[in-house]
C-alpha positions in Angstrom: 0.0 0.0 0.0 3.0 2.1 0.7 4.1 1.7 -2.8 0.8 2.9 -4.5 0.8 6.0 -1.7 4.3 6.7 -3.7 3.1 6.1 -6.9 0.1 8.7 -7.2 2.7 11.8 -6.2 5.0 11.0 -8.8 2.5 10.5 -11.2 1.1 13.7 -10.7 4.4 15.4 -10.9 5.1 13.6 -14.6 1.4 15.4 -15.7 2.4 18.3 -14.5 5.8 18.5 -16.4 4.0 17.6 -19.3 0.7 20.4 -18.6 3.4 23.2 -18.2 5.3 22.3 -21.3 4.6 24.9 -24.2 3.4 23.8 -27.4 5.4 23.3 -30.1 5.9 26.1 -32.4 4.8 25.7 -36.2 8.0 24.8 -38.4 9.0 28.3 -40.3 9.2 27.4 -43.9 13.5 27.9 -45.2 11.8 29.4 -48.3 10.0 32.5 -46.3 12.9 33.1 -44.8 15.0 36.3 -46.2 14.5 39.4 -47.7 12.1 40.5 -50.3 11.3 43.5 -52.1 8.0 44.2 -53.9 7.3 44.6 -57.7 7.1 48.3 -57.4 9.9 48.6 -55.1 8.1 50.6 -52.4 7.6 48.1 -49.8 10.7 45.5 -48.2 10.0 42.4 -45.8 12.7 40.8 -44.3 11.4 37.4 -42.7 14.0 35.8 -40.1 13.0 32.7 -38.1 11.6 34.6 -35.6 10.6 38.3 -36.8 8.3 39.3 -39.6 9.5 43.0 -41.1 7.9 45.2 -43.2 9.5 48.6 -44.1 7.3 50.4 -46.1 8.0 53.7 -44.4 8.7 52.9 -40.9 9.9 49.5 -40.4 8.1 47.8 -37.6 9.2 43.9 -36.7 6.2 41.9 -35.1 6.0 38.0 -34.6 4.5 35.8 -36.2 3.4 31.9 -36.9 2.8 30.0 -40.4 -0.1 27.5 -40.8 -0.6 25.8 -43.9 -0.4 29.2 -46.3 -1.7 31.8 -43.6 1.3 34.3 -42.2 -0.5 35.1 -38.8 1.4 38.5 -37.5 0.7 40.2 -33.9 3.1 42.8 -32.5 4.4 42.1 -29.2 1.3 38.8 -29.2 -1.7 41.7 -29.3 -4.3 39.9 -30.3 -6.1 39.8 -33.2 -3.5 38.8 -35.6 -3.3 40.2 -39.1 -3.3 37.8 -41.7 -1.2 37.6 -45.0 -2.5 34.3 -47.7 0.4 33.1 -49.1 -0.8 32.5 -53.1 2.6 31.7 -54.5 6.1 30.8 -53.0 9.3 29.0 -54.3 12.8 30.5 -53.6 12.9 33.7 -55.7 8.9 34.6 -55.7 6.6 35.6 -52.8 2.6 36.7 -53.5 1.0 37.5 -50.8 -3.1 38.7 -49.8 -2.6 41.6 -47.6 -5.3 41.6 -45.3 -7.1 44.5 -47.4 -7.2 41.6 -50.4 -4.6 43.8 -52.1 -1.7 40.9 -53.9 1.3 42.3 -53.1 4.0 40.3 -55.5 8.0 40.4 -53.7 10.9 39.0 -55.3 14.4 38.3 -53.8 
């Protein structure tokens, strides 16, 4: 009886561990990653593993998280987050659906 009053502590602890864990982060895609610069020239993003930058102006770095082909950007993790469609990647072309619909093509 001893055994199974030492049992249900350390049990609990393991649950615990695993409760305070954080969630894996979504994989960043190596073809995102880098510096772009759109058609007209006007607007650059820089994307690095862990900061999403667009200068077109003022250059403000917020977070962000892929899923599937969603860009989901918050500054500082406000909430809501602004979402960018990705249409079109490969390594030298980026499309993106700014939030406002507008397709915004960058190239490296």
């Amino acid at each position: 009886m001893k055994h199974k009053a030492l049992l249900i502590p350390v049990v609990g602890l393991i649950l615990l561990v695993f409760a305070c864990n954080s969630a894996p982060e979504h994989p960043v895609n190596k073809k995102l990653v880098g510096k772009w610069q759109s058609k007209d020239g006007e607007t650059k993003l820089e994307i690095t593993d862990k900061g999403f930058t667009m200068d077109d102006g003022k250059p403000v770095t917020e977070d962000y998280f892929v899923t599937n082909d969603t860009i989901f950007t918050s500054y500082q993790g406000s909430r809501p987050f602004t979402k960018f469609l990705i249409k079109n990647l490969d390594d030298h072309k980026l499309t993106l659906f700014y939030p406002d619909s507008d397709l915004v093509e960058f190239s490296r």
